[in-house]
N, C-alpha and C positions, 0 to 999 in steps of 0.2 A: 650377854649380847655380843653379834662379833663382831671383829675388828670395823667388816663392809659395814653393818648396820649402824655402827656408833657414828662414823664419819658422814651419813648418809643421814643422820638424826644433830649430826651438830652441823651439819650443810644446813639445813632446813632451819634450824635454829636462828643460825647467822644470818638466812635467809627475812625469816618472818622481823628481825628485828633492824633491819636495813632500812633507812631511812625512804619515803617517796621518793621517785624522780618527779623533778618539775614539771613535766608532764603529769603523772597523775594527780600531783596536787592540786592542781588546776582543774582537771578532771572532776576529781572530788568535791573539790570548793564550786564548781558549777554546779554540780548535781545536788550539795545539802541546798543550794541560795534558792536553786529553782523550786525543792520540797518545800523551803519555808516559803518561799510565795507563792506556792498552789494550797499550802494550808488553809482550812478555813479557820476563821478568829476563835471561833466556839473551842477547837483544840488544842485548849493550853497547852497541856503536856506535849502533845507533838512539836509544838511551836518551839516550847522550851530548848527540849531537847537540840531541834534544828538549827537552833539560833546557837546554844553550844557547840552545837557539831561545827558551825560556819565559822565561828570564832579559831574555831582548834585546828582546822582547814587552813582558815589563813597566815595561822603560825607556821603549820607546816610547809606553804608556799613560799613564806616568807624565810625559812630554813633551808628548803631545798633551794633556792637561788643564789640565799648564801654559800650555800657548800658548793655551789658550781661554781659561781664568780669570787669567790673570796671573801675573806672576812672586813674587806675594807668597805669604803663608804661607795664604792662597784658594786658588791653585792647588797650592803642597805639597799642603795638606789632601785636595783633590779629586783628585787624581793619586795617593795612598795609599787614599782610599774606592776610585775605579775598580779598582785592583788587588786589592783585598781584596772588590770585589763579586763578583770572577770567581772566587775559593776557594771549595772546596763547601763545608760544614760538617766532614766527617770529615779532610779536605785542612787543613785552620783547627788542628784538634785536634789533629793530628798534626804539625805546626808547632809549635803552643803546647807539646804536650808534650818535640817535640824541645829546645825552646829551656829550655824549666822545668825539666826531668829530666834532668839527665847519664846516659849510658850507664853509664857505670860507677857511678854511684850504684846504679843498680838490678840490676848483677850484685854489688854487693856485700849487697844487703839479701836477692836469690835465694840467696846464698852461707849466710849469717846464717840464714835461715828454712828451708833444707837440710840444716845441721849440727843445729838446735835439732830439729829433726824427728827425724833420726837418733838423738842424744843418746837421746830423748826413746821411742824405740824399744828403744833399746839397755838404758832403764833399768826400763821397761816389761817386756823379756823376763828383767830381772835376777829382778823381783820376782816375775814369775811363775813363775819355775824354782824361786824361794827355798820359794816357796806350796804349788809340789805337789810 
């Protein structure tokens, strides 16, 4: 190989292994977030994959800010803003509530406000059978 070629082959190298700019990381982490929620549920495997891809997106958003602003708590800070600038609002919410709300908190308070229903029917038809 010659000289021009090798240099032109370890350009391309150093190239291909060069970290995102912040920009495309963003870029990217829009583009898997938007895949995974135009998926439909039936496509596990795409989903799968998606939901990795988004994960692996926002390490890299969160690396390239670092490497811009710094390695101090400047670029933590900036590299949590860039990822949370890319969540939509309802995405934000449903986050928040996952993380606030346990699952089973709220099939136990559905459970609670079902029986109190019921009860509350049942006592309701007592009185009125009592009536007429």
């Amino acid at each position: 190989m010659s000289t021009l070629a090798q240099q032109a082959h370890d350009e391309d190298v150093r190239e291909a292994l060069r970290a995102p700019t912040p920009a495309d990381a963003r870029e990217a982490l829009a583009y898997w977030r938007a895949r995974l929620d135009g998926l439909p549920r039936r496509q596990r495997a795409a989903r799968r994959e998606a939901r990795a891809m988004v994960a692996a997106w926002e390490q890299r958003v969160r690396d390239a800010e670092l490497e811009r602003w710094g390695g101090g708590w400047l670029g933590r800070a900036a590299g949590a803003i860039a990822v949370l600038r890319t969540v939509g609002a309802a995405m934000a919410v449903r986050r928040l509530l996952r993380v606030a709300v346990p699952g089973k908190l709220v099939i136990g308070v559905l459970t609670v406000v079902m029986g109190v229903t019921l009860l509350a029917g049942v006592v309701l038809g007592v009185i009125l059978a009592a009536l007429l």
